[in-house]
DONUVO-721942 format. One record per atom (N, C-alpha, C): residue in one letter; chain; atom name; x, y, z. Coordinates in pm, whole numbers, plus 50000, padded with zeros to 5 digits. Layout:
<recs>
<residu=A | chaine=A | atome=CA | x=X | y=Y | z=Z>
...
</recs>
This chain:
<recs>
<residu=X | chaine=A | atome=N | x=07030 | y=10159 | z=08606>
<residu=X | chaine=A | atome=CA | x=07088 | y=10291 | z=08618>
<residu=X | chaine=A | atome=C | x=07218 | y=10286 | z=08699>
<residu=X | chaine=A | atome=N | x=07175 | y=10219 | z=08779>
<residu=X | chaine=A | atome=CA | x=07355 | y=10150 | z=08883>
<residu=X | chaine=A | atome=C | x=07456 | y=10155 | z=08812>
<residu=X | chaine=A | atome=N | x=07417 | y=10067 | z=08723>
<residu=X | chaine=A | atome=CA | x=07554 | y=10003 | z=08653>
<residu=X | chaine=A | atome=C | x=07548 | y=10114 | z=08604>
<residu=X | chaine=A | atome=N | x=07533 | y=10190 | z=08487>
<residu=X | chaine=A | atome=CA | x=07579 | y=10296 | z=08424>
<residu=X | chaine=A | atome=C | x=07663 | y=10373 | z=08495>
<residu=X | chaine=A | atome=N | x=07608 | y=10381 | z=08576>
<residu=X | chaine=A | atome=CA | x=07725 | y=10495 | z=08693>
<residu=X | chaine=A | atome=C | x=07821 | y=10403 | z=08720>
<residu=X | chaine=A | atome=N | x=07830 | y=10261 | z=08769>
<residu=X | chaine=A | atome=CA | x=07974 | y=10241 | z=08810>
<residu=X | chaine=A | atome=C | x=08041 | y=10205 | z=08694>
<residu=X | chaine=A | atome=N | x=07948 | y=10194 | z=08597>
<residu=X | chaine=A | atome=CA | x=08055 | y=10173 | z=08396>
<residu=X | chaine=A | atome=C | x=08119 | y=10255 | z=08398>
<residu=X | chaine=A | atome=N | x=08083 | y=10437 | z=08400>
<residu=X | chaine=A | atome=CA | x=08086 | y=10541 | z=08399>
<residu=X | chaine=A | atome=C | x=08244 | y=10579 | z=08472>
<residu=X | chaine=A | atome=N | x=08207 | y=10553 | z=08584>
<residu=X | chaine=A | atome=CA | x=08263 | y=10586 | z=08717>
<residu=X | chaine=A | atome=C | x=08427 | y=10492 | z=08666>
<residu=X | chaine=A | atome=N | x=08434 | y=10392 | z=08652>
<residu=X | chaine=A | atome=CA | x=08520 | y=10247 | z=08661>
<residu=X | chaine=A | atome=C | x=08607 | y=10298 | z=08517>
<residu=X | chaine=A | atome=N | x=08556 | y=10341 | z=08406>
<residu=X | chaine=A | atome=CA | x=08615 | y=10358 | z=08270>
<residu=X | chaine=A | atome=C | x=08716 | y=10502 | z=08312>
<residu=X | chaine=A | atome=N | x=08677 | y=10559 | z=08370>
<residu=X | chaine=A | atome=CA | x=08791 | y=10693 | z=08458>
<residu=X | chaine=A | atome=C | x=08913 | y=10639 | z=08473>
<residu=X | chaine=A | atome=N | x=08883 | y=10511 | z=08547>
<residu=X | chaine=A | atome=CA | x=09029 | y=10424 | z=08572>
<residu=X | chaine=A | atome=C | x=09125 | y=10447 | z=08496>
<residu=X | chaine=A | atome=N | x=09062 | y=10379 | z=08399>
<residu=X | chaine=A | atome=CA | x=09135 | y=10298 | z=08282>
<residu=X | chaine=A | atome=C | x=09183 | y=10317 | z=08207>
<residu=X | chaine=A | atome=N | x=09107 | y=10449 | z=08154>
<residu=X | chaine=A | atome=CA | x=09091 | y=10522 | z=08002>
<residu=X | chaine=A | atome=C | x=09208 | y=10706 | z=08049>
<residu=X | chaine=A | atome=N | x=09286 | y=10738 | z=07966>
<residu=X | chaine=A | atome=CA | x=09344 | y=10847 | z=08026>
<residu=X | chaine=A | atome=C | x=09218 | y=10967 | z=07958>
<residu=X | chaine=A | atome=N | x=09265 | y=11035 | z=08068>
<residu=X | chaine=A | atome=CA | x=09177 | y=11177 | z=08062>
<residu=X | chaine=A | atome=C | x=09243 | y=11272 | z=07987>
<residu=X | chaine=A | atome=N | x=09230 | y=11319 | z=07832>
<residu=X | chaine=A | atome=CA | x=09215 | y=11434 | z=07793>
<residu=X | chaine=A | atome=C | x=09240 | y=11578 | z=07863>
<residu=X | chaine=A | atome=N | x=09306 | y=11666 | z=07865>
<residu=X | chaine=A | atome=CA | x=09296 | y=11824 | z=07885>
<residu=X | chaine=A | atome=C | x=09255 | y=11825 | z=08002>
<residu=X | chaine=A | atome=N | x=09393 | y=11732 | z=08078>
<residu=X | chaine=A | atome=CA | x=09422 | y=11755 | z=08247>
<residu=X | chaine=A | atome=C | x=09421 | y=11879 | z=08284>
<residu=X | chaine=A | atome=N | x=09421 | y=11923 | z=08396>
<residu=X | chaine=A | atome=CA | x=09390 | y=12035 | z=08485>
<residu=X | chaine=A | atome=C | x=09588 | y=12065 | z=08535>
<residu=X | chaine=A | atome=N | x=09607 | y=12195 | z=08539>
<residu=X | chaine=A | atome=CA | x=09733 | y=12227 | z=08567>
<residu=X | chaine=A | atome=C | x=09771 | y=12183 | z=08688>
<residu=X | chaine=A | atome=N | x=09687 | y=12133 | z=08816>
<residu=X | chaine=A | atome=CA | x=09679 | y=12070 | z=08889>
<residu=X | chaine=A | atome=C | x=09719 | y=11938 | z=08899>
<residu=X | chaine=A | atome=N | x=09670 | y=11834 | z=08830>
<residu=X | chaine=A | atome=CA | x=09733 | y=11742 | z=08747>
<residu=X | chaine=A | atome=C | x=09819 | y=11716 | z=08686>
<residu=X | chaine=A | atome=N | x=09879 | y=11893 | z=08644>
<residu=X | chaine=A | atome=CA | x=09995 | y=11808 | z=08585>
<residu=X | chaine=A | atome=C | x=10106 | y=11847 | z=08624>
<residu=X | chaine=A | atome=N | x=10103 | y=11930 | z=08731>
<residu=X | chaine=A | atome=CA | x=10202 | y=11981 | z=08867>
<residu=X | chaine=A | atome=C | x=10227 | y=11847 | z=08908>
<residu=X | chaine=A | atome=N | x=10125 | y=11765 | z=08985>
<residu=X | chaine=A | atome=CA | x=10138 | y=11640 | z=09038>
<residu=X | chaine=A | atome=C | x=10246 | y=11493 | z=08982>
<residu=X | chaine=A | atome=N | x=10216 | y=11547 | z=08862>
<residu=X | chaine=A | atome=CA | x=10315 | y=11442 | z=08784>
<residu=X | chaine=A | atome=C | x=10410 | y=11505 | z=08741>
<residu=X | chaine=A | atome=N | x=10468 | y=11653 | z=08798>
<residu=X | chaine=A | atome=CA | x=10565 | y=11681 | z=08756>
<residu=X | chaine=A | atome=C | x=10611 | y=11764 | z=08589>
<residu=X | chaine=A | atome=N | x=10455 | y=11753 | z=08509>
<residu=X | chaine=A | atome=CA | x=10512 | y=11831 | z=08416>
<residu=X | chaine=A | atome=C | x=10432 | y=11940 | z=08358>
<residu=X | chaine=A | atome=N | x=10440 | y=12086 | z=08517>
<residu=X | chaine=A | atome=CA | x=10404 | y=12157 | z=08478>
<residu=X | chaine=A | atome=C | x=10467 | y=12268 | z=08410>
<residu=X | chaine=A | atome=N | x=10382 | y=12369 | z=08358>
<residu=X | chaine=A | atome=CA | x=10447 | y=12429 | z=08155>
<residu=X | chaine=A | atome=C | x=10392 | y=12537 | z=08258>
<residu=X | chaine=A | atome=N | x=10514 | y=12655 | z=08268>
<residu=X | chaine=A | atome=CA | x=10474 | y=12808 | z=08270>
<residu=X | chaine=A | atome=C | x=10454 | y=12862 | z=08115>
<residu=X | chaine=A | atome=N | x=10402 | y=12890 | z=08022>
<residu=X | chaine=A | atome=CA | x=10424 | y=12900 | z=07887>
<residu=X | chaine=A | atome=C | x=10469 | y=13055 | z=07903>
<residu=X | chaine=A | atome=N | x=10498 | y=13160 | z=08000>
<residu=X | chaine=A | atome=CA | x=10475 | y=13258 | z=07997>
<residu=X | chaine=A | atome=C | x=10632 | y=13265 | z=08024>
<residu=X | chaine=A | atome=N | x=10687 | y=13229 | z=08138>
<residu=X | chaine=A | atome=CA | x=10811 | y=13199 | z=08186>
<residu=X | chaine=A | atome=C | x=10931 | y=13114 | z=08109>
<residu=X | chaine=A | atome=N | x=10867 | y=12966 | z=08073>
<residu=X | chaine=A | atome=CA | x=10936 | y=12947 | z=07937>
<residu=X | chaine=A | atome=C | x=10976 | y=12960 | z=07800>
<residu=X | chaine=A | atome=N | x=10891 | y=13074 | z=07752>
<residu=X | chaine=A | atome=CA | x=10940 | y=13128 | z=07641>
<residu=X | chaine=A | atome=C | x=10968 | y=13301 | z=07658>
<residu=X | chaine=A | atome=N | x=11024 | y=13335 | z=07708>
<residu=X | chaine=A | atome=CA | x=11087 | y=13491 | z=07715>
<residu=X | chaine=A | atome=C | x=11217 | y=13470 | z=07640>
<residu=X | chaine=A | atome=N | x=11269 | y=13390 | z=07624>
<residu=X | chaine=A | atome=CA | x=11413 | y=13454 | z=07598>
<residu=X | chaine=A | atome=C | x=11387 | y=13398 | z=07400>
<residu=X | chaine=A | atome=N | x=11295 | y=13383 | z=07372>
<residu=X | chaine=A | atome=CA | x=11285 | y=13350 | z=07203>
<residu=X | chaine=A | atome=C | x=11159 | y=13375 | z=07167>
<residu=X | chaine=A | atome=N | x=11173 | y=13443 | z=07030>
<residu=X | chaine=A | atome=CA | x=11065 | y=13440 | z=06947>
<residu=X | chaine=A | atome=C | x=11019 | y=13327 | z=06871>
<residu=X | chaine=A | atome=N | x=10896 | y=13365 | z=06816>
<residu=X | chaine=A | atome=CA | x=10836 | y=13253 | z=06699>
<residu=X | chaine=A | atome=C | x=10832 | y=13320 | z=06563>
<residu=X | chaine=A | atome=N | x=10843 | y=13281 | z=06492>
<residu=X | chaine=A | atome=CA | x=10930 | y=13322 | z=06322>
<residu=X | chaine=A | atome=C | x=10859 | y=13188 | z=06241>
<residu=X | chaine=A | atome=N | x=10756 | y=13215 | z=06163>
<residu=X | chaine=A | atome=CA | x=10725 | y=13124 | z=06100>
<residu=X | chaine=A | atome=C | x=10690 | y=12975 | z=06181>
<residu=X | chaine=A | atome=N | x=10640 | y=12973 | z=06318>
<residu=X | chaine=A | atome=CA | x=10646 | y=12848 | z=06362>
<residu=X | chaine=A | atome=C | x=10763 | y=12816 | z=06416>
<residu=X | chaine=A | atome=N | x=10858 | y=12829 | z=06414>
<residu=X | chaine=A | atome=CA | x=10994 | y=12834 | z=06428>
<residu=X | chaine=A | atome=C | x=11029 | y=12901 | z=06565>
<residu=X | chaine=A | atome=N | x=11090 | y=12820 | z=06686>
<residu=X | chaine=A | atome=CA | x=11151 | y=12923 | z=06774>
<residu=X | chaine=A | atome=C | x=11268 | y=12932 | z=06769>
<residu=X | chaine=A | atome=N | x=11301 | y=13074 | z=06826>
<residu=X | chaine=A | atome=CA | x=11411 | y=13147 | z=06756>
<residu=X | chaine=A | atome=C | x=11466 | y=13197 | z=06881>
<residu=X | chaine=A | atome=N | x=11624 | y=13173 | z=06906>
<residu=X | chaine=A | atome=CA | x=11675 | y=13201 | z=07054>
<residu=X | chaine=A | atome=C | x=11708 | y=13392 | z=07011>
<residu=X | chaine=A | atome=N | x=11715 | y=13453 | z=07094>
<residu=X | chaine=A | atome=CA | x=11784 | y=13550 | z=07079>
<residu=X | chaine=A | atome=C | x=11912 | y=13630 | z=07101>
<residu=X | chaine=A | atome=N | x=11971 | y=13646 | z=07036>
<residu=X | chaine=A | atome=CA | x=12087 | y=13709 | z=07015>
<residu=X | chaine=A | atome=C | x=12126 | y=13793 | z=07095>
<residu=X | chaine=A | atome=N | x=12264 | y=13785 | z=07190>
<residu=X | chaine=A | atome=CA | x=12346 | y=13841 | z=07282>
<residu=X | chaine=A | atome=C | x=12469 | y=13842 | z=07227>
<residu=X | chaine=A | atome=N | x=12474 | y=14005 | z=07244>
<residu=X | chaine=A | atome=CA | x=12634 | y=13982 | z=07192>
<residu=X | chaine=A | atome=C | x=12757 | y=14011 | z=07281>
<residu=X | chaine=A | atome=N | x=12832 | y=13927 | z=07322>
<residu=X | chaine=A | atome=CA | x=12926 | y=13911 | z=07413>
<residu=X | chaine=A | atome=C | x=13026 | y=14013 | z=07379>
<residu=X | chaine=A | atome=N | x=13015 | y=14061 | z=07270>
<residu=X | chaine=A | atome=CA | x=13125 | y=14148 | z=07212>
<residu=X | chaine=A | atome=C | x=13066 | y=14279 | z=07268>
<residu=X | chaine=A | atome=N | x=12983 | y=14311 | z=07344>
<residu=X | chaine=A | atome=CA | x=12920 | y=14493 | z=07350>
<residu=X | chaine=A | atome=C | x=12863 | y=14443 | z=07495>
<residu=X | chaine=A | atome=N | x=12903 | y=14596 | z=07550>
<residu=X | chaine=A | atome=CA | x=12875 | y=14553 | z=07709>
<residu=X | chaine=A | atome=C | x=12815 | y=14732 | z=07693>
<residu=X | chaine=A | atome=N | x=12702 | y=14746 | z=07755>
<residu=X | chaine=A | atome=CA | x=12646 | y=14879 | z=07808>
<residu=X | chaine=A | atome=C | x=12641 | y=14898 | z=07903>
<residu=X | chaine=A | atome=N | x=12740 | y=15018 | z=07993>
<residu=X | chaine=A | atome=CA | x=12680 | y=15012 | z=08128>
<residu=X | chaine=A | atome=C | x=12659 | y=15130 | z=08156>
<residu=X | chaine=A | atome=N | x=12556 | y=15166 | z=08297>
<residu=X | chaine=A | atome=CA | x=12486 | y=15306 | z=08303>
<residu=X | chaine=A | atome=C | x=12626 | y=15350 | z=08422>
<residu=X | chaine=A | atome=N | x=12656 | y=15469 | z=08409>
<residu=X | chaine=A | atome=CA | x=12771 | y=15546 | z=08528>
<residu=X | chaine=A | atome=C | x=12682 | y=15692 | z=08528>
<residu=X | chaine=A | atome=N | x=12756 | y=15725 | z=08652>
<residu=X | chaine=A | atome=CA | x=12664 | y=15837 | z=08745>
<residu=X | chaine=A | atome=C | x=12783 | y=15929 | z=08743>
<residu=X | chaine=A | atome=N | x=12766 | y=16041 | z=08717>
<residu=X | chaine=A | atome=CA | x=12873 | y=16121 | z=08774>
<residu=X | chaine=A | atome=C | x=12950 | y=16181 | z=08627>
<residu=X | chaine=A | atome=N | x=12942 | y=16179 | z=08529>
<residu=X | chaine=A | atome=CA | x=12972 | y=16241 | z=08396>
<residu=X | chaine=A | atome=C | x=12886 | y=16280 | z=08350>
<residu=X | chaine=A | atome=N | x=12981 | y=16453 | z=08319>
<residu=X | chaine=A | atome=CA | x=12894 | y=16551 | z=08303>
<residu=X | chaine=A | atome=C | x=12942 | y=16658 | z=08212>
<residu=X | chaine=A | atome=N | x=13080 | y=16588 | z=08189>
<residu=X | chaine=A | atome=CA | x=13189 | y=16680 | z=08014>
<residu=X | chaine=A | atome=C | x=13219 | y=16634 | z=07931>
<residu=X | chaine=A | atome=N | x=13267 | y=16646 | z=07837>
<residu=X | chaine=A | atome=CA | x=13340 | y=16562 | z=07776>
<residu=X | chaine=A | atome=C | x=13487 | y=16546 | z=07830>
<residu=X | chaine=A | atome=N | x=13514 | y=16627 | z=07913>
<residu=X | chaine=A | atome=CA | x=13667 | y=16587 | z=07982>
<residu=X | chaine=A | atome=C | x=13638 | y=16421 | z=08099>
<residu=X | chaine=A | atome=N | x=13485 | y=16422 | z=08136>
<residu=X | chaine=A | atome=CA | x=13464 | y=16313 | z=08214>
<residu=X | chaine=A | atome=C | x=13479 | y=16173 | z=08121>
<residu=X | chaine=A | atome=N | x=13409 | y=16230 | z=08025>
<residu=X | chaine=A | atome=CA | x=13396 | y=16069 | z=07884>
<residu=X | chaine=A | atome=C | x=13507 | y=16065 | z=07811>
<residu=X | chaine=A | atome=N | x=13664 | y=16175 | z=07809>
<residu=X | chaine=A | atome=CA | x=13758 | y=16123 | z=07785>
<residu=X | chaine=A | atome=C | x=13828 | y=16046 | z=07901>
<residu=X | chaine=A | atome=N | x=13787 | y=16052 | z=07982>
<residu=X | chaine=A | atome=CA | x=13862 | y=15989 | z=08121>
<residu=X | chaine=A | atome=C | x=13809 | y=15843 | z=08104>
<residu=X | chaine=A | atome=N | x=13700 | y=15847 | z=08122>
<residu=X | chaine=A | atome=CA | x=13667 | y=15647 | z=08092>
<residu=X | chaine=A | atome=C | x=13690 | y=15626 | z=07977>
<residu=X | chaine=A | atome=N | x=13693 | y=15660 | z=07869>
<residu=X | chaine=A | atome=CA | x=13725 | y=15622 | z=07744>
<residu=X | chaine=A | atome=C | x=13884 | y=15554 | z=07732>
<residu=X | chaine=A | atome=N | x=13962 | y=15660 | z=07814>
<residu=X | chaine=A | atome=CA | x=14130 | y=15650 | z=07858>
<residu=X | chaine=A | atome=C | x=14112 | y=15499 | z=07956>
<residu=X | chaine=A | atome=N | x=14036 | y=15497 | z=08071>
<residu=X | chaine=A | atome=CA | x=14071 | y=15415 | z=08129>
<residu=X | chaine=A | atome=C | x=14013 | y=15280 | z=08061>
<residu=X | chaine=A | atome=N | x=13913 | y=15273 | z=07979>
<residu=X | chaine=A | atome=CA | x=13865 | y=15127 | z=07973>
<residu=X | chaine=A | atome=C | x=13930 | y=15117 | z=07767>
<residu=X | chaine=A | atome=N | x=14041 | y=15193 | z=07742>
<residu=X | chaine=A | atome=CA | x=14147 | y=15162 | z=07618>
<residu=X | chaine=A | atome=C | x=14226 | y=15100 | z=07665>
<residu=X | chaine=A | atome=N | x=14279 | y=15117 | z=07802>
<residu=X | chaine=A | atome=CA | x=14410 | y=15044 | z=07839>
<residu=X | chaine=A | atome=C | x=14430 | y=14900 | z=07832>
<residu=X | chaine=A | atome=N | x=14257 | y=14854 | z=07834>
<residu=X | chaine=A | atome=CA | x=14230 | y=14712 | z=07856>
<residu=X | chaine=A | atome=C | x=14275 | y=14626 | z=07747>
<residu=X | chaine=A | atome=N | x=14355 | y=14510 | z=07745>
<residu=X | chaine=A | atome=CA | x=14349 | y=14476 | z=07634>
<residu=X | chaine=A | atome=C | x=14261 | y=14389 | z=07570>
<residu=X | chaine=A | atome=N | x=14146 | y=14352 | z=07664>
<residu=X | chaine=A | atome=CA | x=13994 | y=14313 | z=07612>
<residu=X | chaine=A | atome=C | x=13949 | y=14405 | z=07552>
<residu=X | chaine=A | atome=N | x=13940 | y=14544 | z=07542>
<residu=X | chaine=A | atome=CA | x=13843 | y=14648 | z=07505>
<residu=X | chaine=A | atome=C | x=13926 | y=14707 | z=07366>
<residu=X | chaine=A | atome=N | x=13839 | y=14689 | z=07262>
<residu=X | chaine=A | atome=CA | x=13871 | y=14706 | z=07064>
<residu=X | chaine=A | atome=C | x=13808 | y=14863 | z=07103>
<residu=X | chaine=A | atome=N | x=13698 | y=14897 | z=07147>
<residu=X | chaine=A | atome=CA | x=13665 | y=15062 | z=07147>
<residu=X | chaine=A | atome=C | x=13532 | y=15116 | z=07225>
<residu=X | chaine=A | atome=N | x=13544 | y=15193 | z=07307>
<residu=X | chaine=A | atome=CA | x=13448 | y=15233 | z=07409>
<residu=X | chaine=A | atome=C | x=13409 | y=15403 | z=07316>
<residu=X | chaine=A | atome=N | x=13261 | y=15373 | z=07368>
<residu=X | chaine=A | atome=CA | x=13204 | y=15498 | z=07359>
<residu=X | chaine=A | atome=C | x=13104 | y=15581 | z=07452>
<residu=X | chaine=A | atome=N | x=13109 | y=15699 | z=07469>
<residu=X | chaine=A | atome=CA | x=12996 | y=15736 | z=07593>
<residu=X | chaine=A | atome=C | x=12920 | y=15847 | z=07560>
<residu=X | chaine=A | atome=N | x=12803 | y=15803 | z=07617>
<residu=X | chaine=A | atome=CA | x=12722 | y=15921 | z=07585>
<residu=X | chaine=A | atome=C | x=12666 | y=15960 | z=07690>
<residu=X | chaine=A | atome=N | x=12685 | y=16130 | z=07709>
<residu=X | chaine=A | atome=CA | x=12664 | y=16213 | z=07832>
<residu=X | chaine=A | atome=C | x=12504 | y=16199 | z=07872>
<residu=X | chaine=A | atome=N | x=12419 | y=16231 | z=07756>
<residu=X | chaine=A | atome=CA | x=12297 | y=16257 | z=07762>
<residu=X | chaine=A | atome=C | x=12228 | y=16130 | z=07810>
<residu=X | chaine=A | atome=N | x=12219 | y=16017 | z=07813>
<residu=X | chaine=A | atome=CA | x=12194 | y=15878 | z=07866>
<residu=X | chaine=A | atome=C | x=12275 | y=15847 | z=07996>
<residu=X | chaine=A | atome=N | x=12465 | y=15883 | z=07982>
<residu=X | chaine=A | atome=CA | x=12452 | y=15840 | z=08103>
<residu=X | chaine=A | atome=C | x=12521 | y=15755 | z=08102>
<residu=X | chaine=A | atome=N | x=12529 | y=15663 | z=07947>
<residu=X | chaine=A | atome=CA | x=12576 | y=15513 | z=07897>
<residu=X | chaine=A | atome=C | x=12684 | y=15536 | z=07833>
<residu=X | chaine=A | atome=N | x=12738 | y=15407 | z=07899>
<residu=X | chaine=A | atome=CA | x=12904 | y=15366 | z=07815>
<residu=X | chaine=A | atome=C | x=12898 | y=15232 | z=07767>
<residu=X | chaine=A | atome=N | x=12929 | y=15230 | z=07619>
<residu=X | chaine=A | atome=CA | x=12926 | y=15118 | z=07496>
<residu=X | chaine=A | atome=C | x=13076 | y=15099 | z=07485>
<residu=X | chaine=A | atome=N | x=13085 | y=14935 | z=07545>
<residu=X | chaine=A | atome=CA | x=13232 | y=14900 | z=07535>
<residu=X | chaine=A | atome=C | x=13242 | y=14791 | z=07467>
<residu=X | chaine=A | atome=N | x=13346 | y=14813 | z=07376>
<residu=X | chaine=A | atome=CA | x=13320 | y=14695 | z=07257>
<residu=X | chaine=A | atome=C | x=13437 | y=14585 | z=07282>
<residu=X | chaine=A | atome=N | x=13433 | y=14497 | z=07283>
<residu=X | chaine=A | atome=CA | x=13546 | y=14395 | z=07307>
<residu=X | chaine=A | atome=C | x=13565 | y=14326 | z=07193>
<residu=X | chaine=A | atome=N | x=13682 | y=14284 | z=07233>
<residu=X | chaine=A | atome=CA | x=13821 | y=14231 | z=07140>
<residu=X | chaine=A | atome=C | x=13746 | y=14105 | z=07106>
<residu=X | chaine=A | atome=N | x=13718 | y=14028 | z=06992>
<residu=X | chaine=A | atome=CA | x=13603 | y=13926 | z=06980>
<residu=X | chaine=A | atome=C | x=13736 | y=13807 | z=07050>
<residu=X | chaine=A | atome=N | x=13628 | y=13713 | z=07105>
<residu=X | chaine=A | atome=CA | x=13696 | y=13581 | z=07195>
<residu=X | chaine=A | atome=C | x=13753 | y=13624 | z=07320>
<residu=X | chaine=A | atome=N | x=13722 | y=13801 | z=07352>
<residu=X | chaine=A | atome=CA | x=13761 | y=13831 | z=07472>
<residu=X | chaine=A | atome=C | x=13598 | y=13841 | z=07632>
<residu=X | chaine=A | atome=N | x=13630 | y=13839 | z=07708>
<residu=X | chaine=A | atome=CA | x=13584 | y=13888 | z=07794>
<residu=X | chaine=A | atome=C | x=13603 | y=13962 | z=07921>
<residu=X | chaine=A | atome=N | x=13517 | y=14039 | z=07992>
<residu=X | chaine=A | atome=CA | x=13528 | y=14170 | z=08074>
<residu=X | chaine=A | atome=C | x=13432 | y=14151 | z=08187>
<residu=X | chaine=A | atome=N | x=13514 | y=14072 | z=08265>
<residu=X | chaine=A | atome=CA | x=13403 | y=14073 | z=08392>
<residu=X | chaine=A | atome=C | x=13336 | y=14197 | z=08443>
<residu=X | chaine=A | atome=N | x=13249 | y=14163 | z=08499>
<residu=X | chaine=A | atome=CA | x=13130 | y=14276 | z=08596>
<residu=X | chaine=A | atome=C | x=13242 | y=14330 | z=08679>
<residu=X | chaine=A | atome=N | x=13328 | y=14286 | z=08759>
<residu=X | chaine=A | atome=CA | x=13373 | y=14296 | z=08838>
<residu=X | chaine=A | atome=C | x=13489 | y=14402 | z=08827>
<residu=X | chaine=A | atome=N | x=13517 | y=14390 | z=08680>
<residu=X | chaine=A | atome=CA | x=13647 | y=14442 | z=08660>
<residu=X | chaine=A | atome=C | x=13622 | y=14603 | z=08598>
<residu=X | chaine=A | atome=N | x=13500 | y=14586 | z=08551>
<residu=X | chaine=A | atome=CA | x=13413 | y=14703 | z=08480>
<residu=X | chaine=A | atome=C | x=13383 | y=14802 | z=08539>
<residu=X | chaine=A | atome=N | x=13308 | y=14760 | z=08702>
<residu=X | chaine=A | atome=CA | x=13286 | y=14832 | z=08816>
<residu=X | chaine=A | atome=C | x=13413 | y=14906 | z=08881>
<residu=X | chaine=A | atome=N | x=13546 | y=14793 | z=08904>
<residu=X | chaine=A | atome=CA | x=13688 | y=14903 | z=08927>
<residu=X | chaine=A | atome=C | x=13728 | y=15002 | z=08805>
<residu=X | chaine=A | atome=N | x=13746 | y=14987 | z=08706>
<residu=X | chaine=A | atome=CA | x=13773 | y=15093 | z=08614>
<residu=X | chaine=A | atome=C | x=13656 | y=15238 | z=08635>
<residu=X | chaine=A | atome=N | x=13541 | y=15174 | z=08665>
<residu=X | chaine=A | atome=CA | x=13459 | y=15307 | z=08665>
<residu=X | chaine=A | atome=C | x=13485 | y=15370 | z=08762>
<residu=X | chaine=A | atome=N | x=13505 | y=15269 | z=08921>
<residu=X | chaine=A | atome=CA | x=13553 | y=15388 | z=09050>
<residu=X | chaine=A | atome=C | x=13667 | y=15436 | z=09043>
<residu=X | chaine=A | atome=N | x=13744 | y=15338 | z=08979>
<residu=X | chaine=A | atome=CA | x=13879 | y=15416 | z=08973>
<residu=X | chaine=A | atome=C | x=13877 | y=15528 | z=08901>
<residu=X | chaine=A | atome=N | x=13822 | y=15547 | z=08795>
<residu=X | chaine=A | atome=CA | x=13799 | y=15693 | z=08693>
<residu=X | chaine=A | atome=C | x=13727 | y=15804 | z=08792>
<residu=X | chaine=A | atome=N | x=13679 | y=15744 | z=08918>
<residu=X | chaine=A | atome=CA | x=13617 | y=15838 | z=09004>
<residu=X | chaine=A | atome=C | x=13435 | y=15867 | z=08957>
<residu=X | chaine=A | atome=N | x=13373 | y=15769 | z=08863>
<residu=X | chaine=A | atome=CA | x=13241 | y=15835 | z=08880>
<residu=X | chaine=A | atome=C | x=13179 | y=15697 | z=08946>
<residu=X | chaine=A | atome=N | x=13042 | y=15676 | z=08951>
<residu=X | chaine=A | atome=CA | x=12960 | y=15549 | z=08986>
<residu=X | chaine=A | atome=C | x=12915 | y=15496 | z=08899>
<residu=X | chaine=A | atome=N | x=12958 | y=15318 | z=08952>
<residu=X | chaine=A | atome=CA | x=12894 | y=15246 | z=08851>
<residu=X | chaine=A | atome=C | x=12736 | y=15230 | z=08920>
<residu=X | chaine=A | atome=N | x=12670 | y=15191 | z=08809>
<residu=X | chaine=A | atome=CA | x=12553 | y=15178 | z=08817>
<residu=X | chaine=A | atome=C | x=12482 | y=15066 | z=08775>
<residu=X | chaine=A | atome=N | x=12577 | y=14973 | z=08704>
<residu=X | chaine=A | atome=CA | x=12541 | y=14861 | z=08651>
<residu=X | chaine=A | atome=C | x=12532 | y=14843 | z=08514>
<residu=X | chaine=A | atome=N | x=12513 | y=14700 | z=08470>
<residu=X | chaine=A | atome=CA | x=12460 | y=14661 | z=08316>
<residu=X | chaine=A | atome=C | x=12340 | y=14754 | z=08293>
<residu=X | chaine=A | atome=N | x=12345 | y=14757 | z=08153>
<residu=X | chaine=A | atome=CA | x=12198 | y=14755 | z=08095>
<residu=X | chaine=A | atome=C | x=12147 | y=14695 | z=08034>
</recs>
């Protein structure tokens, strides 16, 4: 009966183990969040599939428009740009859809001065 147990015991060594423990495989370095690594793509037939951002459309939420004399004012200020092909706003949301010049880009940074400068608050991406 000895031996069986140290056969038993000794073949652990040797032989790799099957349907390691996440514990195990932290230790060696290759642990899988499956939850965390797949957010940014779908599955399509088996197939993963990245998803689509379009650099050309920027949404951002502003505080403080409340006419349409307010949404011709950012509309005026973010035409001047010559990144920006055509902005649109909608009172009831809140949101401004700014479409860019394709191969152009519009920093965060620069998005946020046009909105204080128009005098309302930015509020960020969406």
């Amino acid at each position: 009966m000895k031996t069986i147990m140290i056969l038993a015991a000794t073949s652990l060594l040797f032989f790799p183990v099957y349907g390691k423990s996440q514990d195990n495989m932290k230790q060696k370095g290759t642990s899988h969040n499956h939850k965390m690594d797949h957010q940014n793509h779908n599955h399509k037939d088996g197939k993963a599939e990245a998803k689509k951002v379009s650099p050309e459309k920027i949404i951002i939420k502003v505080k403080g428009m409340v006419c349409a004399f307010c949404a011709q004012g950012i509309q005026k200020n973010f035409s001047k740009r010559k990144e920006v092909k055509d902005v649109k706003v909608d009172l009831d949301t809140m949101e401004v859809t700014i479409l860019l010049v394709k191969g152009q880009i519009l920093p965060e940074k620069v998005i946020e001065s046009v909105v204080t400068g128009a005098g309302f608050k930015y509020m960020g991406l969406k």
